[in-house]
C-alpha positions in Angstrom: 4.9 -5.0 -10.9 6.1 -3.5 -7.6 6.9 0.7 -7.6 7.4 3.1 -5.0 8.4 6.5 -4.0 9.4 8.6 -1.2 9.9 11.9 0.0 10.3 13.9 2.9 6.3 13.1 3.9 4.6 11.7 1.6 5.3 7.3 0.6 3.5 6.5 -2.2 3.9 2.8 -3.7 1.7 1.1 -6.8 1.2 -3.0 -7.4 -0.3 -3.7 -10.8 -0.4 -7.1 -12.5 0.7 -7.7 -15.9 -1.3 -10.6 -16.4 -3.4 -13.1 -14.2 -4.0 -12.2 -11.3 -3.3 -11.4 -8.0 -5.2 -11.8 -4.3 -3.5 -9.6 -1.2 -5.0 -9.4 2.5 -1.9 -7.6 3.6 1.2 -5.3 2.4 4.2 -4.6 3.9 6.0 -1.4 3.1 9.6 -0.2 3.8 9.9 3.0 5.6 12.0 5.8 5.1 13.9 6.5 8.5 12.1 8.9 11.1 9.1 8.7 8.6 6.1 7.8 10.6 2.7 8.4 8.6 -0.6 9.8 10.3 -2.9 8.9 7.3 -3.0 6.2 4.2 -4.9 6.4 1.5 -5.8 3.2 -0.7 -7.5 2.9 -3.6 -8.0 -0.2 -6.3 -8.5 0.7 -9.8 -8.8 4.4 -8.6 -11.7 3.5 -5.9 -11.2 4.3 -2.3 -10.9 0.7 -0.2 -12.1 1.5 3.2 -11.5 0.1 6.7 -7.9 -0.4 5.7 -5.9 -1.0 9.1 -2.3 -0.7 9.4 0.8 -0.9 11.7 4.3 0.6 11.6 7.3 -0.8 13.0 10.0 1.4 14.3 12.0 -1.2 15.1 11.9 -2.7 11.6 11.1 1.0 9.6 7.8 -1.3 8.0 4.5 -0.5 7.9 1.7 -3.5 7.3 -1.0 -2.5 5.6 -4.3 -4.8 6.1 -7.2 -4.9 4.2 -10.6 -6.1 5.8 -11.0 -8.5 2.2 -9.2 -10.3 0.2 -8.2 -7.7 -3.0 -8.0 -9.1 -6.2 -6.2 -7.3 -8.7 -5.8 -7.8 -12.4 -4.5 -6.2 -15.1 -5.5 -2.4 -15.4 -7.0 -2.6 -11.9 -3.7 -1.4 -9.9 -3.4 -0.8 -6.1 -2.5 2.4 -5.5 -1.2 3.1 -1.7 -0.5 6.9 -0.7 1.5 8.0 2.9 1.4 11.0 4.5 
């Protein structure tokens, strides 16, 4: 289960699992046009996941989102990604 949300400076997006589970490395955002974001915020199951490292793309209005391990998430234990 995939949601986001944007306004004029703040992105926030959510992936939570329904059931299973699921590993990510990386995430790839969209980007709102001219929106270019100075900090993120992560967190996993509402903890803070540090060392998060991340790169926009202009050209393609993305932003990839990298974490230094493997996230597992399962249900109830939703990735919560905020832009500003």
């Amino acid at each position: 289960m995939f949601s986001q949300r944007r306004a004029d400076q703040v992105q926030t997006a959510s992936v939570g699992v329904i059931w299973g589970r699921l590993k990510l490395k990386r995430l790839r955002l969209g980007l709102k046009e001219n929106f270019r974001p100075a900090q993120i915020a992560v967190k996993l199951a509402g903890n803070p996941v540090s060392n998060v490292s991340s790169r926009v793309s202009a050209q393609e209005l993305t932003i990839d989102i990298e974490f230094p391990e493997e996230l597992v998430l399962t249900t109830g234990n939703d990735l919560a990604v905020e832009l500003r």
